[in-house]
C-alpha positions as CSV (number, residue, x, y, z in Angstrom):
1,X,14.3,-24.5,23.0
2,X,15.3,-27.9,23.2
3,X,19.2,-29.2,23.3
4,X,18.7,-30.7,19.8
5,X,16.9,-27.4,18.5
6,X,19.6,-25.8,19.8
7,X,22.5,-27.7,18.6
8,X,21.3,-27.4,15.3
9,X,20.9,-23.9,15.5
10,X,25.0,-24.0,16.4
11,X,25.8,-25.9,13.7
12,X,23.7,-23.9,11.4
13,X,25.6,-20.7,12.1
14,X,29.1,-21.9,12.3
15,X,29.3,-23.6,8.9
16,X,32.6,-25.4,8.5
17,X,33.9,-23.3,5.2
18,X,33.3,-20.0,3.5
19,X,29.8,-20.0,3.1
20,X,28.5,-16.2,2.6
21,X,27.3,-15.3,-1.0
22,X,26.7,-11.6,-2.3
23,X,23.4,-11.2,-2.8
24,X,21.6,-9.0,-5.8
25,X,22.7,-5.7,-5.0
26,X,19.7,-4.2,-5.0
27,X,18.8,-6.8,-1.7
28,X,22.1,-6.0,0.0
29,X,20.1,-3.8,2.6
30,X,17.0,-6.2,2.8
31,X,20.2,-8.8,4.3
32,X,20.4,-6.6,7.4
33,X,17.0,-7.2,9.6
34,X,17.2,-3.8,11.5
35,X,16.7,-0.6,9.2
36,X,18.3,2.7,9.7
37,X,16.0,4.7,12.4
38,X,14.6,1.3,13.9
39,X,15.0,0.3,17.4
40,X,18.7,-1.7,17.9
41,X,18.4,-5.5,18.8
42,X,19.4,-5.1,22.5
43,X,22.2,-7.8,23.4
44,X,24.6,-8.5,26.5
45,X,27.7,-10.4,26.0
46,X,31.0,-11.0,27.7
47,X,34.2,-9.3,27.1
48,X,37.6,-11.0,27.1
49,X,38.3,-9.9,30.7
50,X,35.1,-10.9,32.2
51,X,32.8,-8.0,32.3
52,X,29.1,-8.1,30.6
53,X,27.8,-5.4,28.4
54,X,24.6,-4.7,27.9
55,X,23.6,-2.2,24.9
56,X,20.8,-1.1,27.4
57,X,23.2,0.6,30.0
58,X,23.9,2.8,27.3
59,X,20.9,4.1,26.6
60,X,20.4,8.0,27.2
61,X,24.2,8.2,28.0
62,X,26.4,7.0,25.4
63,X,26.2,6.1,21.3
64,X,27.7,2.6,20.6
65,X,29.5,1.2,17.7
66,X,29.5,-2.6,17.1
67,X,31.6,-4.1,14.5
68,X,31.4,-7.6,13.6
69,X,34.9,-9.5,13.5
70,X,37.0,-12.8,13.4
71,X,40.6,-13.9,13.5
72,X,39.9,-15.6,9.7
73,X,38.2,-11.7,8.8
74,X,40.7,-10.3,6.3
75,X,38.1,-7.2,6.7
76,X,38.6,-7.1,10.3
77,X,42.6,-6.9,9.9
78,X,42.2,-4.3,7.2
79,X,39.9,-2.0,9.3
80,X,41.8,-2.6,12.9
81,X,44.1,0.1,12.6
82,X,41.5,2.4,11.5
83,X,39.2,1.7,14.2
84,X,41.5,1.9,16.5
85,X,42.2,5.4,16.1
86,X,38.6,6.0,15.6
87,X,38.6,4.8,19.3
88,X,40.8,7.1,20.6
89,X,39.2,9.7,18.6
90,X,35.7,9.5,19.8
91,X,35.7,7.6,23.3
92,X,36.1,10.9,25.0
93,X,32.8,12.5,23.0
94,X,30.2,10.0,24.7
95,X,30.9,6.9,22.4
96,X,32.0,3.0,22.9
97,X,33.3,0.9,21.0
98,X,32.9,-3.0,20.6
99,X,34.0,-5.5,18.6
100,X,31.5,-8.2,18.7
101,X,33.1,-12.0,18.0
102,X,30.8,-13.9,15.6
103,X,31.5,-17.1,13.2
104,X,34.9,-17.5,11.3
105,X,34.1,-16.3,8.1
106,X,37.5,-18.2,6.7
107,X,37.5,-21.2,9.2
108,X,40.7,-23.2,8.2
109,X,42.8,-25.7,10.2
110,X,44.6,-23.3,12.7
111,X,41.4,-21.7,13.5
112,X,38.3,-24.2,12.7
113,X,34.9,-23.4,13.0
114,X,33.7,-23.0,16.8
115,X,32.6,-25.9,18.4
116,X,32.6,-24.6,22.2
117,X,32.2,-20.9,24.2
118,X,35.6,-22.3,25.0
119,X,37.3,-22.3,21.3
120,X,35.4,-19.0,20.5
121,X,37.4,-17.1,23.4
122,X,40.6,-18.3,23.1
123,X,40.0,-17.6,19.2
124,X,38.8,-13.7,20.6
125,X,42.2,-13.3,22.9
126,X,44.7,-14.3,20.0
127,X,42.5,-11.6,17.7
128,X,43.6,-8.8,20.6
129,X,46.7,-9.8,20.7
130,X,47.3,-10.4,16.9
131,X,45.8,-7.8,15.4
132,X,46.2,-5.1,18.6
133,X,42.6,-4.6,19.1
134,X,42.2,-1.6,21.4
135,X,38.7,-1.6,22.4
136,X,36.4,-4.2,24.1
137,X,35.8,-7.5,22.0
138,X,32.7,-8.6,23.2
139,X,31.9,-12.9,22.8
140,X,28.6,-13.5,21.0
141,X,26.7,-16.9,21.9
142,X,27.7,-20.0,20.2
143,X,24.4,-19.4,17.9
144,X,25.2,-16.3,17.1
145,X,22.3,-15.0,17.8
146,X,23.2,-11.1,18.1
147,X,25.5,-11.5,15.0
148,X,22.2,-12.6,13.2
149,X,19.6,-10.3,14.9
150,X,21.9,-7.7,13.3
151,X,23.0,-9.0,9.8
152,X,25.1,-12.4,8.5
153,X,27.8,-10.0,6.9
154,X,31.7,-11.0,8.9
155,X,33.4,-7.7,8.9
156,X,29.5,-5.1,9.1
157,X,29.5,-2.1,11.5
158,X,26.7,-0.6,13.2
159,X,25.8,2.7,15.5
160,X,23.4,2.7,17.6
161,X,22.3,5.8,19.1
162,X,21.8,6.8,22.8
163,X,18.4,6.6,22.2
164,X,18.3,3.5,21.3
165,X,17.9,3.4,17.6
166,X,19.8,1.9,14.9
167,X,20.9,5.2,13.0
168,X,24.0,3.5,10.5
169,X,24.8,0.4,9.2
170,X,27.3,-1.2,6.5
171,X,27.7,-4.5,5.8
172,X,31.7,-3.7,5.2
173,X,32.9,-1.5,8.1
174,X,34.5,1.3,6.8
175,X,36.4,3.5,8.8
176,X,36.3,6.4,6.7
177,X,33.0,6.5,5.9
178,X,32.4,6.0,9.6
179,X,34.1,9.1,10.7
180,X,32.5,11.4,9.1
181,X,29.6,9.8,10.4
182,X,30.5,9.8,14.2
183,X,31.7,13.4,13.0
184,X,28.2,14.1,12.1
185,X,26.4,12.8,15.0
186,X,28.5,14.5,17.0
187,X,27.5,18.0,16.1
188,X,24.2,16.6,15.9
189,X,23.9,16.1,19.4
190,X,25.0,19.8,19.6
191,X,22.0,20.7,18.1
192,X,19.6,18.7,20.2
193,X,21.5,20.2,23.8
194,X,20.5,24.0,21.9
195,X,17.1,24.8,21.5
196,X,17.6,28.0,19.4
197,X,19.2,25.6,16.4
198,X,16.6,23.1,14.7
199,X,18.4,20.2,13.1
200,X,16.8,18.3,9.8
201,X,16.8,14.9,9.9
202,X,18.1,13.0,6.8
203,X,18.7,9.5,5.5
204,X,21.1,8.2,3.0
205,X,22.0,4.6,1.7
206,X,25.3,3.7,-1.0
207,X,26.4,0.8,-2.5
208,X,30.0,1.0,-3.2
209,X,33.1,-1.3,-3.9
210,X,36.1,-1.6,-2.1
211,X,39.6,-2.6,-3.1
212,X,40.8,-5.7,-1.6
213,X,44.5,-5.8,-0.1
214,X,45.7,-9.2,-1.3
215,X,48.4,-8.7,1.3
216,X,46.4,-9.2,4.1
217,X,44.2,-11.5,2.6
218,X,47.1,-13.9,2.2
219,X,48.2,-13.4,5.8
220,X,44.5,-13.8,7.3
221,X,44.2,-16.9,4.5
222,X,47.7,-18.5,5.9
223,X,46.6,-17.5,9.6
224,X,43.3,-19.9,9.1
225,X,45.3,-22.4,7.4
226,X,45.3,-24.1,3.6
227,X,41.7,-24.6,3.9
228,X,40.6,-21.3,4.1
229,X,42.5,-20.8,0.5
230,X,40.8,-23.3,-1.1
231,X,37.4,-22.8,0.4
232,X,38.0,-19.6,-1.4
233,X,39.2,-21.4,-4.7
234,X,35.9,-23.6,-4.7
235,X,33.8,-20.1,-4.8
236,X,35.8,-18.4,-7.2
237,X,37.8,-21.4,-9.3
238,X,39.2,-18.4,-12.1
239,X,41.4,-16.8,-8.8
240,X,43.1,-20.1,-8.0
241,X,46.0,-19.7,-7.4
242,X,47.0,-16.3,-8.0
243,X,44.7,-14.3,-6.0
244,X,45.1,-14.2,-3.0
């Protein structure tokens, strides 16, 4: 790929404003490219403090969760103190945790669309800091190109398991919901270490709403700057103003 091809495949991805649109909701799963069962998209990225993770060192050992994130992600702030505890819940049962940095889904004057690796780090570190991320934020290319192989959705969560496949995905993490998933697959594994016990294998999809804290909203909205309010105005012109 040339410099041009690439540059254009930056801009592409880190669109200026609030770009994402719900889709029919009977497409919402066709959005994601991997289905449940598949093989992950393998990926290696950076972490803040200088390390590189790759998904495929965990293969046979660990399960991984990868959550999608931004400083502009009123999601991601939402869901922080969740998966945080999740984290210390379930590290010690044989699974990581990663936040992987992708786009600014609110881009707004204080923190504009990203334009460098550079930007997109410093971006990452005020994200730990602000929001008191506990678990490794991983830096995706300035393409995004594991944020796409996996979904465009800002705030989605994923677990792969140890054997490589994709086995949950949500375009909204939800830390509940995720739980009693992790809680799942760890008695699952239970089953595989005990030959006397034959699991069933099962498969489940949902669509479901979820309230949004105007609270936060506001904060991550303000965070971003003014823009990032009336980006949203322009996609929903009946909330300006009042919400959020």
């Amino acid at each position: 790929m040339n410099d041009e091809d690439m540059s254009e495949k930056i801009q592409a991805y880190n669109t200026p404003g609030f770009s994402l649109r719900m889709p029919d909701m009977a497409k919402l799963g066709d959005t994601m490219p991997v289905r449940a069962g598949a093989p992950a998209p393998d990926f290696e990225a950076p972490t803040l403090d200088g390390r590189v993770v790759r998904l495929a060192e965990s293969k046979d050992r660990r399960h991984v969760v990868l959550m999608m994130g931004s400083i502009t992600s009123p999601m991601c702030a939402i869901a922080m103190p969740a998966m945080n505890r999740l984290y210390a819940k379930f590290a010690s049962q044989g699974v990581d945790f990663y936040l992987l940095y992708a786009k600014e889904s609110h881009p707004g004057e204080h923190y504009p669309h990203h334009t460098s690796l550079e930007q997109k780090f410093a971006h990452a570190r005020d994200l730990q800091r602000l929001e008191k991320v506990r678990f490794p934020i991983l830096v995706d290319y300035l393409d995004g190109r594991i944020h796409r192989s996996y979904g465009p959705w800002p705030t989605s969560a994923f677990v792969i398991h140890r054997d490589g496949r994709l086995v949950y995905r949500s375009t909204i993490v939800s830390p509940e919901e995720l739980e009693q998933y992790l809680g799942e697959l760890i008695v699952s594994d239970g089953l595989r270490a005990n030959p006397d016990r034959i699991p069933h294998t099962g498969y489940s999809e949902r669509v479901v709403e979820h309230e949004a804290d105007q609270a936060i909203h506001h904060r991550v909205y303000e965070r971003a700057g003014p823009k990032a309010f009336e980006d949203y105005w322009t996609v929903f012109p009946a909330l300006r103003g009042r919400w959020p």
